[in-house]
N, C-alpha and C positions, 0 to 999 in steps of 0.2 A: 504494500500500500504506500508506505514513505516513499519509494523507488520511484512508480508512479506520479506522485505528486512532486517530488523534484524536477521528474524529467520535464513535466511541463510549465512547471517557473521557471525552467532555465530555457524550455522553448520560447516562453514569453519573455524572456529577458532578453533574448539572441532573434529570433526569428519573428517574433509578431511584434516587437516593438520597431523593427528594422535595422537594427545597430549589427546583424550583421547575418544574414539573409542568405548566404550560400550553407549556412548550418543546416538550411531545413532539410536537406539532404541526411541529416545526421539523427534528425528528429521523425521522420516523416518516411515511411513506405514509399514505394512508386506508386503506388497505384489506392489514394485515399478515399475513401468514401464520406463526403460530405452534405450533410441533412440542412438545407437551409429551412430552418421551422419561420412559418409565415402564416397567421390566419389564413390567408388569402389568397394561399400560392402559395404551397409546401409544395418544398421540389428537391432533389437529390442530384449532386455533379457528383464528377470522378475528379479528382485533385492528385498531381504528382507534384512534386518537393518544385518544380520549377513553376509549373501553375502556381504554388501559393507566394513563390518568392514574384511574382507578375502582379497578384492581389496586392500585397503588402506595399510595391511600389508604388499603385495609382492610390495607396492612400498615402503616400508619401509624396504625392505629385501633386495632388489636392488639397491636405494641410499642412505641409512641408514634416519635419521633423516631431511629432506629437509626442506628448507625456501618456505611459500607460501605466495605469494605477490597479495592481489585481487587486480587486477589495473583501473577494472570497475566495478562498480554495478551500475545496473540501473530497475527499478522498476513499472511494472504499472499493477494496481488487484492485480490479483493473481497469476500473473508470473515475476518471477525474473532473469532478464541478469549478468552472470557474465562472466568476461574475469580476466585468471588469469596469474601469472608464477609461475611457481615451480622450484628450484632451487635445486639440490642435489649432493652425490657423489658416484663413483663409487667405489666398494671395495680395486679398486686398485689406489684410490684419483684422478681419471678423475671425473670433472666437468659434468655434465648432464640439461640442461634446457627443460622444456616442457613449452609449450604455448598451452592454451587451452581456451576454456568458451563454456557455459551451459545454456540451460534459463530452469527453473526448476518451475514446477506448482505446487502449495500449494493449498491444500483442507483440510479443517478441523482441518488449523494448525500445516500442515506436508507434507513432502515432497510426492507427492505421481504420479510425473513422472516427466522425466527429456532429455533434448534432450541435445548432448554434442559433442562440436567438440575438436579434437586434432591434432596437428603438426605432424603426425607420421611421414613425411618424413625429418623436423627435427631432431628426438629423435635418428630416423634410418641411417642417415648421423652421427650425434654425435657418436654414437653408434662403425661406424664403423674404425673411425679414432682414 
């Protein structure tokens, strides 16, 4: 269970904060299964370590360098709960928060799928003010 919950603070510390994004290869299977939960439109992609390092960039291209704050990890086998915020900015210095968390299933020492909710109607409000 500890194993677990490490591997993925240090995934979050290295790879989804962006500080250094060729890791996810270290963190991450080839071939990810990722659950985007959505009222409205749940829908499931295949994610490989280079897919998410692609993700991670357009949020890096949109609010340049963001702070992420994990503000829950919680741990049991071999799935891991996180709830986070990400804090960033807009090109034109507007502020941006997303509120999100993930419970992410580890198999053989790597991420290898991940269910994920996000505030979209937060970000989309933010967005348009």
């Amino acid at each position: 269970m500890d194993k677990s919950k490490r591997l993925i603070e240090a995934f979050f510390q290295d790879v989804r904060s962006g500080r250094n994004l060729q890791a996810a290869y270290d963190f991450m299977h080839q071939r990810v299964i990722a659950h985007q939960v959505q009222s409205e439109n749940e829908y499931t992609v295949i994610r490989s370590p280079q897919d998410y390092i692609e993700h991670v960039q357009e949020m890096l291209e949109c609010y340049g360098e963001f702070e992420l704050d994990i503000q829950e990890i919680l741990a049991e086998k071999n799935k891991v709960f996180v709830r986070w915020k990400q804090t960033g900015q807009t090109s034109e210095g507007k502020i941006i928060i997303q509120l999100a968390s993930a419970i992410y299933l580890i198999k053989e020492g790597k991420i290898s799928e991940y269910w994920i909710q996000i505030d979209r109607k937060g970000l989309e409000i933010q967005n348009e003010t």
